[in-house]
Short mmCIF file of the C-alpha atoms (twelve columns), coordinates in Angstrom:
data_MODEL
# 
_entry.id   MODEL 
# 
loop_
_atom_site.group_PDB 
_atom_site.id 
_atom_site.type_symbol 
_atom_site.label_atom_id 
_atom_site.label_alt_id 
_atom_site.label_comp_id 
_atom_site.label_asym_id 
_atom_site.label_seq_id 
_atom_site.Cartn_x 
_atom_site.Cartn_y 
_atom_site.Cartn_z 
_atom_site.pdbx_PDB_model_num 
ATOM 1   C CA . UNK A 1   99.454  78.301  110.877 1 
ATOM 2   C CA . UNK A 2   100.618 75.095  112.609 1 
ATOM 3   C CA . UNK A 3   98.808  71.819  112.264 1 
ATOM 4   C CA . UNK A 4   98.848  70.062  115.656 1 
ATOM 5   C CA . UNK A 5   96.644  67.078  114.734 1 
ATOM 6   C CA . UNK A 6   95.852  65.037  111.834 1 
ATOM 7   C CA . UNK A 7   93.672  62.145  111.523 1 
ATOM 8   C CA . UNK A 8   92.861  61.215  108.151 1 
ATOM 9   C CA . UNK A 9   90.947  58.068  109.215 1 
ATOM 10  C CA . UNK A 10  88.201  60.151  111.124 1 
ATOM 11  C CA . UNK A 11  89.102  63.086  108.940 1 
ATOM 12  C CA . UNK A 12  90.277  65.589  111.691 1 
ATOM 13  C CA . UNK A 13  92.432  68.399  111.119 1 
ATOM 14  C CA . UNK A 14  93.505  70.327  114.181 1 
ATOM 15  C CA . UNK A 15  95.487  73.535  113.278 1 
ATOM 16  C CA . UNK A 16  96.891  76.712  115.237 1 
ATOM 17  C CA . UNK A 17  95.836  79.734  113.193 1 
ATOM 18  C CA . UNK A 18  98.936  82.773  114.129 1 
ATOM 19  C CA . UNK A 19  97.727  85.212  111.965 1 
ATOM 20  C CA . UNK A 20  95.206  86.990  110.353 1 
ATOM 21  C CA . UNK A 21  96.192  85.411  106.813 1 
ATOM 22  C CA . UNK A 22  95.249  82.194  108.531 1 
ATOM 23  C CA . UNK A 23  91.868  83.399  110.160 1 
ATOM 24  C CA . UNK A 24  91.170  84.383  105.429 1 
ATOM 25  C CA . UNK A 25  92.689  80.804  104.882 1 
ATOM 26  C CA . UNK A 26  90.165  78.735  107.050 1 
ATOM 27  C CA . UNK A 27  87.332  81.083  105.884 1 
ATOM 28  C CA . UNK A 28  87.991  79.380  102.448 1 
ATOM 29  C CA . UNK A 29  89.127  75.477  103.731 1 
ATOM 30  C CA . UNK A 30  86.355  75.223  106.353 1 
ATOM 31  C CA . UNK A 31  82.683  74.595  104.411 1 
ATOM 32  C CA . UNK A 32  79.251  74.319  105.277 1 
ATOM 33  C CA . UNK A 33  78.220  70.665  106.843 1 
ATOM 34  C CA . UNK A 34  81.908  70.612  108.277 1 
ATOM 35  C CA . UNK A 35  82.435  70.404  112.072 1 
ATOM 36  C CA . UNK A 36  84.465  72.718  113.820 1 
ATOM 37  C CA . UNK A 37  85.644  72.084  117.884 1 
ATOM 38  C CA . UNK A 38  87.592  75.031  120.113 1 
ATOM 39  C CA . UNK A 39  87.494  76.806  122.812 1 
ATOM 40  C CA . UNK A 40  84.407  79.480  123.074 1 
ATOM 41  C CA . UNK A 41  82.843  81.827  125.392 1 
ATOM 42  C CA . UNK A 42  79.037  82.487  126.054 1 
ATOM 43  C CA . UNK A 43  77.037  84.372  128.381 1 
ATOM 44  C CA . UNK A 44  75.068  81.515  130.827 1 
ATOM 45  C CA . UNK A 45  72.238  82.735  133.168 1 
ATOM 46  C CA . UNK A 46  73.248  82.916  136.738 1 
ATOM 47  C CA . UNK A 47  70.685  81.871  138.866 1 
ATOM 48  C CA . UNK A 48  72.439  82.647  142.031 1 
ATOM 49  C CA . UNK A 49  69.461  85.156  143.307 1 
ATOM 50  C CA . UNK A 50  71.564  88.163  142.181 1 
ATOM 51  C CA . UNK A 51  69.197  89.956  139.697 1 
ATOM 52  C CA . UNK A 52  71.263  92.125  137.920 1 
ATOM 53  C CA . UNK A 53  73.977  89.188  137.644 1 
ATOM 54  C CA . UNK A 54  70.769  86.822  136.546 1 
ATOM 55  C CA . UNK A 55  69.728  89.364  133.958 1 
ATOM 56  C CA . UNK A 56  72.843  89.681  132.324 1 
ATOM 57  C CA . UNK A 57  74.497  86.294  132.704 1 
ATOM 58  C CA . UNK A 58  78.102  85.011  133.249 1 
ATOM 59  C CA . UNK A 59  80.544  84.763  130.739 1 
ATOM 60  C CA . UNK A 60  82.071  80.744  130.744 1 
ATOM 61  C CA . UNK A 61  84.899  79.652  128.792 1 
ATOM 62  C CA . UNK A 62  84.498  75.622  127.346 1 
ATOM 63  C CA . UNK A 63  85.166  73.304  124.636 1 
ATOM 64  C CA . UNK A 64  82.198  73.362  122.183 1 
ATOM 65  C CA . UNK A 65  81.651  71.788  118.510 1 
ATOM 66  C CA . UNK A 66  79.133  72.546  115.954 1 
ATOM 67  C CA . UNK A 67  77.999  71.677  112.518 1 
ATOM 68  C CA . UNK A 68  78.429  74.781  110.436 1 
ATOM 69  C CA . UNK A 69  75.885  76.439  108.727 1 
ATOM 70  C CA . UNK A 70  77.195  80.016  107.839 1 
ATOM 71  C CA . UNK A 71  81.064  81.311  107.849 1 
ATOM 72  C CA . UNK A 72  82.193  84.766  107.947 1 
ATOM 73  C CA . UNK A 73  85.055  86.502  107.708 1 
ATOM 74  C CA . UNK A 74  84.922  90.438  107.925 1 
ATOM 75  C CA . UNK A 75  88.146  91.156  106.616 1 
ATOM 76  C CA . UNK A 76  88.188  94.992  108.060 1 
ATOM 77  C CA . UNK A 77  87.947  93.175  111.301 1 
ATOM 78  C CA . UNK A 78  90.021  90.131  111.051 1 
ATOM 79  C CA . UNK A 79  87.024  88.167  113.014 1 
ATOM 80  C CA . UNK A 80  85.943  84.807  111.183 1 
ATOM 81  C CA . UNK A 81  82.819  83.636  112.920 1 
ATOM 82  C CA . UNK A 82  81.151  79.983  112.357 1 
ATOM 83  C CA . UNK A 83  77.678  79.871  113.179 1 
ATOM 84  C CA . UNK A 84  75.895  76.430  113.231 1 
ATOM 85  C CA . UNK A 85  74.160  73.748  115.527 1 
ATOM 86  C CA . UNK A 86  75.844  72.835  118.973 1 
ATOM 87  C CA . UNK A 87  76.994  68.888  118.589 1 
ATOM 88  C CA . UNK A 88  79.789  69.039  121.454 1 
ATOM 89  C CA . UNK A 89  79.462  70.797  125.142 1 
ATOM 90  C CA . UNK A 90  78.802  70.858  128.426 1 
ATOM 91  C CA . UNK A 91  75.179  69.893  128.888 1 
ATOM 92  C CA . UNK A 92  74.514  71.853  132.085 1 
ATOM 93  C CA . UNK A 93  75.916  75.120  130.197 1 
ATOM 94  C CA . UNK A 94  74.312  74.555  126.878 1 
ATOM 95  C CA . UNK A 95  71.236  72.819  125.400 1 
ATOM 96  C CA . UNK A 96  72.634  70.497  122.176 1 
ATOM 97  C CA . UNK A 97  70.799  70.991  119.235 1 
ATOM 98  C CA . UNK A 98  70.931  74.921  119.968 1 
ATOM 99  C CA . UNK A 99  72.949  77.420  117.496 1 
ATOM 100 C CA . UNK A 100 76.013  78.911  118.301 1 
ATOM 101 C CA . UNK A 101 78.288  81.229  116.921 1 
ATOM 102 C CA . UNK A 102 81.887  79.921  117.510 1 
ATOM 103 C CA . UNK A 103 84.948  83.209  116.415 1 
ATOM 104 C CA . UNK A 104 87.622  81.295  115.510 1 
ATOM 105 C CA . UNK A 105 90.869  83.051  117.354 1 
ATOM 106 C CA . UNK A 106 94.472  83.679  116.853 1 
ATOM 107 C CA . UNK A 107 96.721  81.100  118.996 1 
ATOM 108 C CA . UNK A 108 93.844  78.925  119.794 1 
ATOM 109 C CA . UNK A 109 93.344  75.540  118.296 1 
ATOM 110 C CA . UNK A 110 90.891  74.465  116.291 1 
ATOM 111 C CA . UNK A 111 89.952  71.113  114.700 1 
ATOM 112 C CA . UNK A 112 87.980  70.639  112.095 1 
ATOM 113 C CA . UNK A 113 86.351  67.903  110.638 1 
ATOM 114 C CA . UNK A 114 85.613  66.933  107.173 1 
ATOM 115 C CA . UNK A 115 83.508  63.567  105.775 1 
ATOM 116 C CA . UNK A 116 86.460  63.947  103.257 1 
ATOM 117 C CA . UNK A 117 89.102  66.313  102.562 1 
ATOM 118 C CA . UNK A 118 89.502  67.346  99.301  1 
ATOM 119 C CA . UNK A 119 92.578  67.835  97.684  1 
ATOM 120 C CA . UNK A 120 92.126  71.268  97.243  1 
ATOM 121 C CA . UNK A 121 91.501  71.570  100.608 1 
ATOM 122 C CA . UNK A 122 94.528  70.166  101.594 1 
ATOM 123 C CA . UNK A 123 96.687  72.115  98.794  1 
ATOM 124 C CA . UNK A 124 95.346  74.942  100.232 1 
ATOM 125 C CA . UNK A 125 95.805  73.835  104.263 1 
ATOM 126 C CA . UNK A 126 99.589  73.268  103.119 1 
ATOM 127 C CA . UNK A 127 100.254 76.932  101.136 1 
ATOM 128 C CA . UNK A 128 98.619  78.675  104.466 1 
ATOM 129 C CA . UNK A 129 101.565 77.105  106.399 1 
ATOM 130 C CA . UNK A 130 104.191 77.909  103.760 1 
ATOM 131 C CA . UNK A 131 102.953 81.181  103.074 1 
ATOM 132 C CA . UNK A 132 103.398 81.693  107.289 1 
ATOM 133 C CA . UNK A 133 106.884 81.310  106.943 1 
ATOM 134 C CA . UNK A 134 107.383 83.815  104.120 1 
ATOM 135 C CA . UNK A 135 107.516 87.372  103.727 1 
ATOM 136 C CA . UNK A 136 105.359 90.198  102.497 1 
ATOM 137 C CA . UNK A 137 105.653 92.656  100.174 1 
ATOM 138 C CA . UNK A 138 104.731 96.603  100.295 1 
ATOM 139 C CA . UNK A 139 103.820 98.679  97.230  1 
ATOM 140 C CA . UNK A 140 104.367 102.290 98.032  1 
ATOM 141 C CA . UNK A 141 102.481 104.358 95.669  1 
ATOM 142 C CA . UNK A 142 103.963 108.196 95.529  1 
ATOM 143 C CA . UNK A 143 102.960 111.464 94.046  1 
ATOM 144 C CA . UNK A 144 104.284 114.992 94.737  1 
ATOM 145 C CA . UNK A 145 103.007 114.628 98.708  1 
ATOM 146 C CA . UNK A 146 100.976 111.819 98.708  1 
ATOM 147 C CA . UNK A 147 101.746 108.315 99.274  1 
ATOM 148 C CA . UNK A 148 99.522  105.267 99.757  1 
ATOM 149 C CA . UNK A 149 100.674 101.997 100.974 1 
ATOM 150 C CA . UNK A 150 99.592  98.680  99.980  1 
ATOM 151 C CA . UNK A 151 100.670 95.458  101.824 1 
ATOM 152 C CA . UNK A 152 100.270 92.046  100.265 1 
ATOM 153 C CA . UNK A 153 98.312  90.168  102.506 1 
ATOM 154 C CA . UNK A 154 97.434  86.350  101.659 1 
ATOM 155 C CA . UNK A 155 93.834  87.506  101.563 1 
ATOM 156 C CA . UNK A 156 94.515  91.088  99.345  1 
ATOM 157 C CA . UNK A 157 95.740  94.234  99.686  1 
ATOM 158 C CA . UNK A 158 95.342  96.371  103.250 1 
ATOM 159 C CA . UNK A 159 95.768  99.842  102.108 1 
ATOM 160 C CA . UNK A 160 97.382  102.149 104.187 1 
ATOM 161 C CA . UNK A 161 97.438  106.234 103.807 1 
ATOM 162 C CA . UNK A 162 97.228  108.582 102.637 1 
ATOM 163 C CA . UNK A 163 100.193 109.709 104.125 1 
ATOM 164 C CA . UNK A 164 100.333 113.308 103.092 1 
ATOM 165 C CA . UNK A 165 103.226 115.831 103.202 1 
ATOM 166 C CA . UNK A 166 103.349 119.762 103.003 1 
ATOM 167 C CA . UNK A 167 105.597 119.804 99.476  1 
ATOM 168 C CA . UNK A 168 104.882 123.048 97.406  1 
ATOM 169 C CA . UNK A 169 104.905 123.159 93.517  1 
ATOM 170 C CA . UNK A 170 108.740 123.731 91.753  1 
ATOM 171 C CA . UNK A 171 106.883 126.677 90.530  1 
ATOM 172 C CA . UNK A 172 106.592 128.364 94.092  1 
ATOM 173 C CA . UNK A 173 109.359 129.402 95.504  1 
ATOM 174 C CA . UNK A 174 109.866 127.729 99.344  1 
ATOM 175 C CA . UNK A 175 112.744 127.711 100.941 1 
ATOM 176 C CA . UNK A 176 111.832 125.357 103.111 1 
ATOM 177 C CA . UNK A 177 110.678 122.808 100.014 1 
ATOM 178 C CA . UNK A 178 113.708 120.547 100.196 1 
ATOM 179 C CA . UNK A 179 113.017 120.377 104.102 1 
ATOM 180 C CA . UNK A 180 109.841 119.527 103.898 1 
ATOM 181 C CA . UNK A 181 110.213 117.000 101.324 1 
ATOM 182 C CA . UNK A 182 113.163 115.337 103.230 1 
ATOM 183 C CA . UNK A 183 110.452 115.035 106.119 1 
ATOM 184 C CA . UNK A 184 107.586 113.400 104.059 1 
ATOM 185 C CA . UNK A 185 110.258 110.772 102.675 1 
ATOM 186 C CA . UNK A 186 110.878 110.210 106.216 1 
ATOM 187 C CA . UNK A 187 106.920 109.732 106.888 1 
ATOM 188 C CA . UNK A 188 106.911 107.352 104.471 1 
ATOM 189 C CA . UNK A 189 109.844 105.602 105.538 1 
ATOM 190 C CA . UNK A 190 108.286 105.618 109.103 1 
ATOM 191 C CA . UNK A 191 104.963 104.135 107.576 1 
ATOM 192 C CA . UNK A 192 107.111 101.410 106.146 1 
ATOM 193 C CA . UNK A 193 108.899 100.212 108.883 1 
ATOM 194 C CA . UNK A 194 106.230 99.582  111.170 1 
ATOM 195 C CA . UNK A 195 105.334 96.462  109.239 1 
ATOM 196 C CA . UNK A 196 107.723 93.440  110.388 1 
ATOM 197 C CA . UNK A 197 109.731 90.790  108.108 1 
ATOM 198 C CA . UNK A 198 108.722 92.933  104.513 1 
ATOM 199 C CA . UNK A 199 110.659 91.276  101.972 1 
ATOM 200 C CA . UNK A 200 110.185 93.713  98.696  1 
ATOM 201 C CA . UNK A 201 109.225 97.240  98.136  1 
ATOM 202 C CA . UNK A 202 107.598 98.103  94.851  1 
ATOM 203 C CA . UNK A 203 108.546 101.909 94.693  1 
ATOM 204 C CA . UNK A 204 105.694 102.996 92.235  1 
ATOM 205 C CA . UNK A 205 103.809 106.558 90.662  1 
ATOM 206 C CA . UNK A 206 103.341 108.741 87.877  1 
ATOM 207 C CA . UNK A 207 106.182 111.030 87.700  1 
ATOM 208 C CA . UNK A 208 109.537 111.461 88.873  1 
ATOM 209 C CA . UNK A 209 108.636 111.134 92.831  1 
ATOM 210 C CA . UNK A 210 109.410 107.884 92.685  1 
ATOM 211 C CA . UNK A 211 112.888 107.756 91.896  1 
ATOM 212 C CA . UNK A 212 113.975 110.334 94.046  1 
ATOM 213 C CA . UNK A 213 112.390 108.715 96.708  1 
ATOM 214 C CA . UNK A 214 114.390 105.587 96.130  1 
ATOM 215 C CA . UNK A 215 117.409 107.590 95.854  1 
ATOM 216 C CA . UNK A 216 117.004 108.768 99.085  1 
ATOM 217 C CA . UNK A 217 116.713 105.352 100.382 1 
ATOM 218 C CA . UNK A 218 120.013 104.660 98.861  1 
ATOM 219 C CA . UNK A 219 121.662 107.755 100.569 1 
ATOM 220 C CA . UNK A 220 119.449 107.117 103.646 1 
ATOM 221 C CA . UNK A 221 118.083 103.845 104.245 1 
ATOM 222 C CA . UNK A 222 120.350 101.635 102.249 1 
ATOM 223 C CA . UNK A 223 118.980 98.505  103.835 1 
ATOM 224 C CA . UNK A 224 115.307 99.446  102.595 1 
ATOM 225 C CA . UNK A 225 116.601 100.215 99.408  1 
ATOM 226 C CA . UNK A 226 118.273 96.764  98.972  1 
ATOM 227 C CA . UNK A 227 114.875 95.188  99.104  1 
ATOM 228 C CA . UNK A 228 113.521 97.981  96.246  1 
ATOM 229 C CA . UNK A 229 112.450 98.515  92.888  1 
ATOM 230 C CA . UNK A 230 110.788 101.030 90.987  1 
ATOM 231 C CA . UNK A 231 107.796 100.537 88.954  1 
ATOM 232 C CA . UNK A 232 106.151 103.609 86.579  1 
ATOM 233 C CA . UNK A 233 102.409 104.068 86.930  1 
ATOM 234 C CA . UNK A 234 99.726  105.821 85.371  1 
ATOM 235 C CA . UNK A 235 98.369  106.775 88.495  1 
ATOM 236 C CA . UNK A 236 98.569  107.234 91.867  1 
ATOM 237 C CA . UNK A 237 96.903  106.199 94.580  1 
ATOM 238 C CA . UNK A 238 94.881  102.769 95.069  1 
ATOM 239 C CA . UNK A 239 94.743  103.138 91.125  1 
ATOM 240 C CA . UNK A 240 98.444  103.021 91.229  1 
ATOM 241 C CA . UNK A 241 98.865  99.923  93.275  1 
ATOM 242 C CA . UNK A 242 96.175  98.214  90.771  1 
ATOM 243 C CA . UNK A 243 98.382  98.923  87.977  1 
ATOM 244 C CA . UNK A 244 101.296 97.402  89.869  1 
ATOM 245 C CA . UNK A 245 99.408  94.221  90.711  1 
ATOM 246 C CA . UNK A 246 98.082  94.316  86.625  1 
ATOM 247 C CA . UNK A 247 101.551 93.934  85.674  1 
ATOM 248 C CA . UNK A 248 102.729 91.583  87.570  1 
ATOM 249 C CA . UNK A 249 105.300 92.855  89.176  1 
ATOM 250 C CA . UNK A 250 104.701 91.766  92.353  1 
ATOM 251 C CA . UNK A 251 104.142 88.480  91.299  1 
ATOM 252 C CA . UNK A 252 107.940 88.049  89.573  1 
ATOM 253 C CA . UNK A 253 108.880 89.477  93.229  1 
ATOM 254 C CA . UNK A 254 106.961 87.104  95.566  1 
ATOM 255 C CA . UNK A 255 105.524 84.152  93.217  1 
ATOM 256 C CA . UNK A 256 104.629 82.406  96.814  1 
ATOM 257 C CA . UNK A 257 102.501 85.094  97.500  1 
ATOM 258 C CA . UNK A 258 98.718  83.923  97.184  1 
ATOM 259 C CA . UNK A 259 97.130  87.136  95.957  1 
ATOM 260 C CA . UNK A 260 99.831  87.090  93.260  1 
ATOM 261 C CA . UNK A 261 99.855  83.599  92.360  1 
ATOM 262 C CA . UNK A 262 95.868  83.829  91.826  1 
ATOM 263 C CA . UNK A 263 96.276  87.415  89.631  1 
ATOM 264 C CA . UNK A 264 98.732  85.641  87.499  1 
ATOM 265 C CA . UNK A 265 96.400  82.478  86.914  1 
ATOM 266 C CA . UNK A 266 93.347  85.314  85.899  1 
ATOM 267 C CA . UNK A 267 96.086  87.453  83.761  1 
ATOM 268 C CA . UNK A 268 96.948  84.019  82.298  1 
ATOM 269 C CA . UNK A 269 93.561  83.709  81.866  1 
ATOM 270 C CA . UNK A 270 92.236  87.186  80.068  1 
ATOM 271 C CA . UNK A 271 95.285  86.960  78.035  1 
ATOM 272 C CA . UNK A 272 93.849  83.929  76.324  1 
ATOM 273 C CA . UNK A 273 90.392  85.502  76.183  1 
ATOM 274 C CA . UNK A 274 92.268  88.220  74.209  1 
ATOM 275 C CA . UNK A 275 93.805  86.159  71.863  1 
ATOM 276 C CA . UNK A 276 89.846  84.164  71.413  1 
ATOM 277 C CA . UNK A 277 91.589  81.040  72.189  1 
ATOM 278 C CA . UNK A 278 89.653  77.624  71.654  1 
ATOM 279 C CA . UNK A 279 91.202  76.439  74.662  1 
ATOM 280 C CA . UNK A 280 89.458  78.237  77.377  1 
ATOM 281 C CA . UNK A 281 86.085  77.797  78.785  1 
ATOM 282 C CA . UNK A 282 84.447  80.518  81.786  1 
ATOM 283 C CA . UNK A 283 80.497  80.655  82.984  1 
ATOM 284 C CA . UNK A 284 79.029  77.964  85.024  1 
ATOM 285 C CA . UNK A 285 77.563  75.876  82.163  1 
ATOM 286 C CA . UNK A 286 80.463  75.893  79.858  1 
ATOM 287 C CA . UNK A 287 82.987  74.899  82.682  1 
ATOM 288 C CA . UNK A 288 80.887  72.379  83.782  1 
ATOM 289 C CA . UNK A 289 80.326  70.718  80.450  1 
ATOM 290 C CA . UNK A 290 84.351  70.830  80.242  1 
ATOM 291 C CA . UNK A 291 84.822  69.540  83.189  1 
ATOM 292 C CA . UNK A 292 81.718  66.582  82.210  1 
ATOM 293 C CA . UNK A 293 84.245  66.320  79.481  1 
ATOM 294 C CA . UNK A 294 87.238  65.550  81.265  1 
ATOM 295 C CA . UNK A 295 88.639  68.660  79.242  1 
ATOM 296 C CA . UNK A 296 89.345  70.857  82.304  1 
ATOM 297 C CA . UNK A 297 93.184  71.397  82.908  1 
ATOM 298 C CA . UNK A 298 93.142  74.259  85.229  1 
ATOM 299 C CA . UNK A 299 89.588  75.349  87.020  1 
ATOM 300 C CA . UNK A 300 88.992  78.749  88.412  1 
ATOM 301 C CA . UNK A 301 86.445  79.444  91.186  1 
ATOM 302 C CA . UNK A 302 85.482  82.139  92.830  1 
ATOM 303 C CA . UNK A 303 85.416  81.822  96.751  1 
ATOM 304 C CA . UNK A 304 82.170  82.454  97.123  1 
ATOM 305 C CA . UNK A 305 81.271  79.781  94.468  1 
ATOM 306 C CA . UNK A 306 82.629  77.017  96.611  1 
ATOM 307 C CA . UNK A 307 79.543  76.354  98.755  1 
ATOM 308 C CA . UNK A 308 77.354  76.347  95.660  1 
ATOM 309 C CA . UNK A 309 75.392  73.367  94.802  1 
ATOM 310 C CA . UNK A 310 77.557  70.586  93.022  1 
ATOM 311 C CA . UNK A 311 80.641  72.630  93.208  1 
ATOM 312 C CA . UNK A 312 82.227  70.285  95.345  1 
ATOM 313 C CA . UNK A 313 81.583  67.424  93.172  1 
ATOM 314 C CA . UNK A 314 82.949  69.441  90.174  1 
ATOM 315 C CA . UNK A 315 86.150  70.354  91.894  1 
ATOM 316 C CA . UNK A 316 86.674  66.668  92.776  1 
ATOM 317 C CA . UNK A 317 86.210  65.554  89.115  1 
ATOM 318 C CA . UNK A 318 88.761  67.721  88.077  1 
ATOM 319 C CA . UNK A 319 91.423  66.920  90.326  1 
ATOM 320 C CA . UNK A 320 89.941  62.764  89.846  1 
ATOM 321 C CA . UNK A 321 91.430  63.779  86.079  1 
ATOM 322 C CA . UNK A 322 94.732  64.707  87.160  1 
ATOM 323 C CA . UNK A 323 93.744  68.845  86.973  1 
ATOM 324 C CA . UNK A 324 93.918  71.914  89.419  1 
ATOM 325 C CA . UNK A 325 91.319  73.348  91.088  1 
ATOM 326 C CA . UNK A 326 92.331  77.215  92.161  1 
ATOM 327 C CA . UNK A 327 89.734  78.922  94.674  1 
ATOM 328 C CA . UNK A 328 90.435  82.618  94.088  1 
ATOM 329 C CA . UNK A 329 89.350  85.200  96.215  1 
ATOM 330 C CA . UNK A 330 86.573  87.757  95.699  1 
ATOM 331 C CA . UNK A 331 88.408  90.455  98.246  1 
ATOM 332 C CA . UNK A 332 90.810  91.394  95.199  1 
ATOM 333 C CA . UNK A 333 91.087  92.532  91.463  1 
ATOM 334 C CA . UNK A 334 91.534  89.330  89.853  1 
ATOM 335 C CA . UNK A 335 88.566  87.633  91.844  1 
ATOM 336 C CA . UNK A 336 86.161  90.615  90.853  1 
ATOM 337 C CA . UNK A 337 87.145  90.132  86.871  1 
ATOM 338 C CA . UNK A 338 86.410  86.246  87.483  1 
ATOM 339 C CA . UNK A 339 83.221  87.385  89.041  1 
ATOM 340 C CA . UNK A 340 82.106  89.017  85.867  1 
ATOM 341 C CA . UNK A 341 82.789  86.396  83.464  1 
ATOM 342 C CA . UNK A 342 80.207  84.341  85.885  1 
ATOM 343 C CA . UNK A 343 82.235  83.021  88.802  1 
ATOM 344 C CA . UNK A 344 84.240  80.109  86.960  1 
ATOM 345 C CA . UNK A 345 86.458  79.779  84.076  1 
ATOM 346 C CA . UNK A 346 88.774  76.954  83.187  1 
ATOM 347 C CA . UNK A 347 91.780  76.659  80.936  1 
ATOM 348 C CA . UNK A 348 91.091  73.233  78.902  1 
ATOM 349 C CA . UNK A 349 93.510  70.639  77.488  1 
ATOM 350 C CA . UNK A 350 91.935  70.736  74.128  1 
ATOM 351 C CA . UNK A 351 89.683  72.406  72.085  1 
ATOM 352 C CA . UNK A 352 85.877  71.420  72.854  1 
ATOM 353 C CA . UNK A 353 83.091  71.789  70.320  1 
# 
């Protein structure tokens, strides 16, 4: 992401999303009642005489803004779509006052416009653009042929596999077993190396897989084994790379990483539930009579939260009081435990009565 204008008087942000981490980012910075201006296409009536033409219209390219109403992101698709009310255009194409549905696209600007930003907002603007210039991290999840793949995006984990391999039992004799084990290492290794700029590999699973597979990395791919460690599961699968994320392994590896700074705030977070500390506050009306309270050091909100009623003035009292606001997402682990202790949950300063 790449910020190409800023104009905090008028409150104008124009950014550059490069990625599809960037297209999750500004699903969570832009809000409803916001303005957003690019570049769009729509299908115009041509009324040239040419029926079938006439029926089915012309596609034009223009510069349109719009006050948002609804955002979307479909995160299987990478397509974040804001629909709202047409405030910006070319008259003669489009009727103001008329809804549109702008899809916000890679390496096209965008500016966005805010009555204020928040902090948060900002905070949030600024770790997209970091987290652009870092790297991400694969877990690799094997069993005796099966490996799954899970890559750390800013928004979650994309799960790849399984990747499967044709490895008989030590029990049944195969000649060929060795062979074919070499070659589903090498599927793996194949899998792995399609994904550019991966910093860390957490080499995870249930039994011994694992570290053989990492010692063939050392004999094989020494380079990919530099960037390694090895992490025992319970499980294998997309179990397995749950477990990995629970322990925060990943985290110690790539602390930059959003998905892994957010599981360590909720880890930091259940731990104290655990322990019944007095210092810790979760469900809408207990956070927000900490935050009335000025008691809130560290709020936690679910994403989908945010656009709630009040929400915004809650975050801003907290961060008025010198506190952090965290938006977590709903697309991982972490943000589904928030979700079931009601959406919000703070870690206070002092005990409240």
């Amino acid at each position: 992401m790449k910020i190409i204008k800023q104009d905090t008087k008028e409150g104008i942000i124009e950014v550059v999303p490069e990625t599809l981490d960037d297209l999750w980012h500004l699903s969570h910075i832009v809000e409803v009642g916001d303005n957003a201006s690019s570049k769009t296409t729509r299908r115009i009536q041509d009324n040239t005489g040419d029926k079938l033409r006439s029926d089915r219209g012309v596609k034009k390219t223009f510069y349109l803004g719009l006050d948002i109403e609804n955002i979307t992101f479909h995160l299987f698709t990478g397509k974040l779509r804001l629909t709202g009310v047409i405030t910006k255009g070319p008259e003669d194409l489009i009727p103001l006052g008329s809804h549109h549905t702008l899809e916000v696209k890679l390496n096209t600007p965008i500016a966005i416009k805010k009555e204020r930003w928040p902090k948060w907002a900002i905070n949030r603007l600024n770790q997209a653009i970091e987290a652009s210039k870092k790297l991400s991290a694969i877990i690799v999840v094997l069993e005796d042929d099966t490996a799954t793949l899970g890559l750390m995006r800013q928004f979650g984990i994309e799960y790849y596999g399984p990747i499967k391999g044709h490895v008989s039992g030590k029990r049944i004799v195969d000649k060929n077993r060795q062979k074919n084990i070499i070659q589903f290492y090498e599927k793996v290794v194949e899998s792995i190396v399609k994904f550019d700029s991966i910093q860390n590999i957490v080499i995870a699973g249930p039994g011994f897989v694992k570290n053989d597979f990492y010692d063939y990395l050392k004999e094989k791919h020494n380079d990919l084994a530099k960037i390694s460690i090895v992490e025992a599961t319970g499980s294998g699968g997309r179990v397995g790379i749950s477990e990995v994320l629970k322990k925060g392994t990943v985290e110690k590896l790539t602390s930059e990483n959003r998905v892994a700074i957010e599981m360590g705030a909720i880890n930091k977070l259940l731990e104290q539930i655990g322990r019944n500390s007095s210092k810790i506050a979760y469900g809408i009306r207990e956070v927000k009579n900490a935050i009335n309270l000025g008691a809130v050091g560290e709020l936690l909100i679910l994403d989908t939260k945010v656009a709630s009623e009040g929400m915004g003035e809650m975050m801003d009292m907290v961060e008025n009081m010198k506190g952090n606001v965290m938006v977590i997402s709903s697309e991982h682990e972490g943000g589904k435990q928030l979700e079931s202790l009601g959406g919000m949950a703070a870690i206070l300063r002092y005990q409240i009565t």
